[in-house]
N, C-alpha and C positions, 0 to 999 in steps of 0.2 A: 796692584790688587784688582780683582774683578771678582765678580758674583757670578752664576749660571743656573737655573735652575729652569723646569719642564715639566708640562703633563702628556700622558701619550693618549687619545682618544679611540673611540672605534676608528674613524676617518682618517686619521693623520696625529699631529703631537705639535705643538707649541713651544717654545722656546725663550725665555727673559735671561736678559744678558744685561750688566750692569758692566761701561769699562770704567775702571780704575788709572788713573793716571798724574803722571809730572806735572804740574802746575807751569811748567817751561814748557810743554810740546805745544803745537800747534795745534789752532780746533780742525777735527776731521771731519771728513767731506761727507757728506750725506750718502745712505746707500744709493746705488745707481744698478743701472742692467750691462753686466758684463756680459762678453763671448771669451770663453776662454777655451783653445781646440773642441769649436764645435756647439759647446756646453753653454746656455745661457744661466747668469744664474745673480744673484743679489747680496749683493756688498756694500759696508762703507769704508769709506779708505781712508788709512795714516796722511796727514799732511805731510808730517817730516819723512818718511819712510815710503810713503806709499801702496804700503800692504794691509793687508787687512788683518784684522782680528774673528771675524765673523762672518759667513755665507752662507748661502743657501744656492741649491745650484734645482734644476728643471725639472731634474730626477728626485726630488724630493729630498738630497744628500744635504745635510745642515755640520757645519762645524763651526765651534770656536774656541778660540786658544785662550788659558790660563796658563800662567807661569807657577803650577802646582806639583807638575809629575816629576816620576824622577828620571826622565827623556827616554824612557826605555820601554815603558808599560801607559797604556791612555787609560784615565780613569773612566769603571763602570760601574756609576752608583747608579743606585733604583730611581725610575721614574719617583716626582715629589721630594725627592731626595736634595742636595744643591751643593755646588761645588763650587771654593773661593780661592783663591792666593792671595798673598797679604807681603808685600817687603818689611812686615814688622815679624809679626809672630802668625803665619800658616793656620797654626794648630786653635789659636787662639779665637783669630776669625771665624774659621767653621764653625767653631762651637760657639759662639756668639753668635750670629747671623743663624745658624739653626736652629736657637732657640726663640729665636724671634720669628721665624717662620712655623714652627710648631706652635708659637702663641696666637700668632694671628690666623693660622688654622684649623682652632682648636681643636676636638674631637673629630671631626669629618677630614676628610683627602684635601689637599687645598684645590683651588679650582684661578681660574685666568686674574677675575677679580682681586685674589686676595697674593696671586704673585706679582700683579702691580703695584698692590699695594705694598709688598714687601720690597717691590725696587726703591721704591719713593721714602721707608720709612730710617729713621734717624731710631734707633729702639738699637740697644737700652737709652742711649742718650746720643746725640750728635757729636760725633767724634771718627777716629777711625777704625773701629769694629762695626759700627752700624751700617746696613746695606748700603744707603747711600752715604759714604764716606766721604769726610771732609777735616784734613789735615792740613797742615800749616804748608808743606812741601806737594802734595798731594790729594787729587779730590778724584768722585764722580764725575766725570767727564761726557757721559752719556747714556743712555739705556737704549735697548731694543728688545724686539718681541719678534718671533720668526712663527709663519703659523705655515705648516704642511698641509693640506687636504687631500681627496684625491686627485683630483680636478686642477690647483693651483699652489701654489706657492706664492708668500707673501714676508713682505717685509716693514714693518714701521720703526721711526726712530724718535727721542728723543736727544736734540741735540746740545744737550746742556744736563744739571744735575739733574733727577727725576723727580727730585723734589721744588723745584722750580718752576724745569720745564714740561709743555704736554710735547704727547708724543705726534708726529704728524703724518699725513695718512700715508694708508697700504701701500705699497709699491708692490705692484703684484705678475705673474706669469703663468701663464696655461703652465701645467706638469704637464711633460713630455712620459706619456710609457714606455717602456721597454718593448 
């Protein structure tokens, strides 16, 4: 299971990622500055695996992976929108977790504040439907925020659940233009 959710700004767009995971894997490594052909760009990496789940590359190109599609088609929901997978019930998570983000956003757009808040929040109750997730087999493992500008790219992590831990600071990169 993981969360993803985004605002897009005039300057660039923002990114909160919450990983979901096995209470057996290893803790992963903090983002770092990779070169990958050429490309520098900001990751944290799988201990057991080594891969990532989340980047951000010079060029302003951000991805991360959910175990949600159906390997054919990438999802495109709307900025403020959010997007979960769940080893329980998929369907069950979005609709929970979206309505705890539409609660803590009330009437207005949500904004950075209130999708930190929604990484960190245990709503309805602490368990595994609530953003930060916490199962007997399975927890929140980490949170991140990816922020684009024009000017830079930037990465902070929280290395533990998000409701425990803070997140620690920017990890950041001149954007390279085109």
């Amino acid at each position: 299971m993981c969360t993803a959710t985004w605002l897009i700004h005039r300057d660039g767009f923002e990114l909160y990622f919450n990983r979901d995971e096995s209470v057996r894997r290893g803790a992963a490594h903090a983002p770092e500055i990779l070169e990958l052909d050429g490309v520098r760009c900001l990751a944290p990496r799988d201990a057991d695996a080594g891969g990532t789940w989340l980047g951000v590359n010079e060029h302003g190109l951000a991805v991360g992976l959910l175990n949600a599609w159906d390997g054919l088609e990438p999802a495109r929901p709307e900025p403020g929108e959010l997007l979960c997978s769940s080893s329980l019930e998929r369907a069950r998570a979005q609709e929970v977790r979206a309505g705890v983000l539409a609660r803590l956003a009330g009437s207005r757009p949500p904004t950075g504040e209130t999708l930190e808040r929604f990484l960190r929040s245990h709503e309805p109750a602490r368990g595994p439907w609530s953003p930060c997730m916490h199962r007997e087999d399975a927890s929140t493992v980490s949170a991140s925020q990816v922020r684009v500008l024009r000017s830079t790219v930037a990465m902070r992590y929280a290395a533990g659940p998000p409701c425990t831990t803070e997140f620690g600071p920017w990890l950041e990169l001149e954007r390279r233009r085109p």
